[in-house]
C-alpha positions in Angstrom: 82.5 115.2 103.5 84.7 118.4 103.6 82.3 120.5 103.4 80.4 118.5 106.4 83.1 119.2 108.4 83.3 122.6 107.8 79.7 123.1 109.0 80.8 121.2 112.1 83.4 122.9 113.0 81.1 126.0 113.1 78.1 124.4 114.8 81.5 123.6 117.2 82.2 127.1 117.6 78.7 128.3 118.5 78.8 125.4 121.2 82.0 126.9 122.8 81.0 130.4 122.6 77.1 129.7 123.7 79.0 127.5 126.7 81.1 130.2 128.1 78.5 132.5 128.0 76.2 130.2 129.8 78.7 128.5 131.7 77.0 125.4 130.5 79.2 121.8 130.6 76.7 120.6 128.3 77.6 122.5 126.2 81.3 122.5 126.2 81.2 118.6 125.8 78.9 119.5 122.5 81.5 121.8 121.0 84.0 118.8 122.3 82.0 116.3 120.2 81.4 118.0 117.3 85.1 119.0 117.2 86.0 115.4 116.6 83.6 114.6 114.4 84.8 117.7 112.0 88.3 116.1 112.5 87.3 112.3 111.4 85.0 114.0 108.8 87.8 115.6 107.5 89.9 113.1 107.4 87.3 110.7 105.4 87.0 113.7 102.8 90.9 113.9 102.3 91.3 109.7 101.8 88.2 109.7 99.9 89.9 112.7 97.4 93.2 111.1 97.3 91.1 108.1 96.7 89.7 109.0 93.7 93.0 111.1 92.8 94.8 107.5 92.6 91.9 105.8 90.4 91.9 108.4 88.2 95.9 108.3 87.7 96.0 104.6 86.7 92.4 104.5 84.5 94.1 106.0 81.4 95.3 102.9 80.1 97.5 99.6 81.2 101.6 100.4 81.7 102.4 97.0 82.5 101.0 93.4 82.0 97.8 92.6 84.6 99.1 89.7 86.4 95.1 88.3 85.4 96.7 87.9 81.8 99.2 86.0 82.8 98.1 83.2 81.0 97.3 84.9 77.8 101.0 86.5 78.3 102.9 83.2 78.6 101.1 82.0 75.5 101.8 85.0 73.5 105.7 84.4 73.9 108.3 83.9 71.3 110.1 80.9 71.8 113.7 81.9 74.2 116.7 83.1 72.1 119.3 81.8 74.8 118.5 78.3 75.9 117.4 78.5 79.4 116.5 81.8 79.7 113.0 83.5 79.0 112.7 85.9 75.9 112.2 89.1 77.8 115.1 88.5 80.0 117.6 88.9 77.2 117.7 92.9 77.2 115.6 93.7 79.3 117.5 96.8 80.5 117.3 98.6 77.6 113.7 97.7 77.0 112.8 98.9 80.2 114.5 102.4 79.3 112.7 103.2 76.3 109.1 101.7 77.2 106.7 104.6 75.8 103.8 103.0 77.7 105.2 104.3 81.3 105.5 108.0 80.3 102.1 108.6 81.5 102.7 107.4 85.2 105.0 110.4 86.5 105.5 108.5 89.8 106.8 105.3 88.6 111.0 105.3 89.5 112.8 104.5 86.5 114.1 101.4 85.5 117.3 100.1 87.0 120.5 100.0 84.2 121.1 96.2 84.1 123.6 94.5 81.7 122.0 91.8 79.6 124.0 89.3 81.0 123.3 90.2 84.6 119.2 90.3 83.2 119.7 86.9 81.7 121.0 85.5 85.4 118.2 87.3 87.1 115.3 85.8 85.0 116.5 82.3 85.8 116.3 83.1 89.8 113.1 82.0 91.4 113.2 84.1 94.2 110.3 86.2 94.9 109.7 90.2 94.3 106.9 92.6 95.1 105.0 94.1 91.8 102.3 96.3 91.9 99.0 94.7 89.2 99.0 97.4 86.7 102.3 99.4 87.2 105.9 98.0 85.5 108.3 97.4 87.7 109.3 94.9 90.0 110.9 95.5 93.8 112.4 93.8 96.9 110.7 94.4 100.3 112.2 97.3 101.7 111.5 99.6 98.4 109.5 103.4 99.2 107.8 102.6 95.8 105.7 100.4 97.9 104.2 102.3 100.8 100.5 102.4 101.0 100.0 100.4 97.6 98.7 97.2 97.2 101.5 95.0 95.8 102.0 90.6 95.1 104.6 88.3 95.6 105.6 86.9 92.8 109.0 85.0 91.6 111.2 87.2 89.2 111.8 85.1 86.4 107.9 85.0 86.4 108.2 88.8 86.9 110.6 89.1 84.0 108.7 87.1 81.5 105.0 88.7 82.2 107.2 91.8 81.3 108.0 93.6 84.7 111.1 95.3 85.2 113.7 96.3 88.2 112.9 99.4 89.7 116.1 101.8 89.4 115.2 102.9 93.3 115.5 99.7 95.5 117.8 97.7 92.5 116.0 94.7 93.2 118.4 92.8 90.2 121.8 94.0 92.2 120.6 93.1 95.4 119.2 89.9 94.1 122.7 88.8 92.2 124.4 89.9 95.5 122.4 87.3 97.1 123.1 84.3 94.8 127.2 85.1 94.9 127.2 85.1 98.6 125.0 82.0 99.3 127.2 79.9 96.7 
C-alpha cells in the first residue's frame, strides 16, 4: 500500500505540472484526486504495518491467562488459604513483581506494590475492571494502558483469581479500596 501511494503521489505531480502547463482544470482536479488517494493509501499502509507490528508482539507466547480458559483456570485452583478469599489473592503483589512470563511484553506497566492484606480485600470486591485477553494486568476506566486496545469488563475478584494483576500506572487496587472506605 505504501508503495502505491508513492506512485500516486507522482502520477499526482505529473497532473499538476502537465495542468499548469496546459492550463487545464481537468487536470488540476486529477492531481487533486490522486493526492488524496496517496494520502488514504498511505494511511491504510501505516495501520496495516502497525497492524501486523502488534500481532507479531503478542504471538510469542501467552503472559497472562486467556479469559477463554477461564473455566479450565478455576478448575485448576488450589483450594483458598484464608477462608473467604481466593488463592491468588493472598500475595499477589509480590507474585506480580517477579512474574518471568511478562518480561517479553516491553510495554506492559508494571505491577502496582500492593500489601497482602490490602490484595486479600480487593479479591473479595466485585466491582468491575478492564483487562486486556492475553496481557496481565488488570485497570480502571481512565488507565493510558488502554487506548486503542481491545479490552473486557470483568469483576476483580474474578480478575484476581484467573491470575490478572493491578497495573502499577492507573492503581486500580488503591483507587478501588478508596472507593469501598468512602461508600461505607
Amino acid at each position: 500500500m505504501i508503495v502505491g501511494s508513492i506512485v500516486l503521489l507522482v502520477v499526482a505531480a505529473a497532473l499538476l505540472v502537465v495542468g499548469l502547463v496546459r492550463r487545464s482544470d481537468d487536470l488540476y482536479y486529477g492531481s487533486i484526486v490522486g493526492s488524496v488517494l496517496a494520502a488514504l493509501a498511505l494511511f491504510v499502509g501505516v495501520r496495516q504495518m502497525s497492524v501486523a507490528a502488534d500481532d507479531d508482539d503478542f504471538d510469542v507466547r501467552p503472559s497472562a491467562p486467556k479469559l477463554a480458559d477461564a473455566a479450565e483456570s478455576r478448575a485448576a485452583l488450589p483450594a483458598p488459604l484464608v477462608s473467604g478469599v481466593p488463592p491468588r489473592a493472598v500475595g499477589h503483589a509480590v507474585a506480580a513483581q517477579t512474574d518471568p512470563d511478562e518480561s517479553f511484553l516491553p510495554d506492559e506497566p508494571p505491577a502496582q506494590p500492593v500489601a497482602e492484606a490490602d490484595a486479600a480485600r480487593v479479591a473479595l470486591l466485585d466491582t468491575e475492571v478492564l483487562v486486556i485477553d492475553g496481557r496481565p494486568r488488570y485497570h480502571v476506566a481512565e488507565c493510558l494502558h488502554l487506548l486503542g486496545r481491545e479490552y473486557q469488563w470483568l469483576p476483580v475478584c474474578e480478575a484476581v483469581e484467573l491470575g490478572f494483576t493491578p497495573c502499577g500506572h492507573c492503581e486500580p487496587d488503591r483507587i478501588l479500596l478508596a472507593g469501598r472506605s468512602r461508600s461505607r
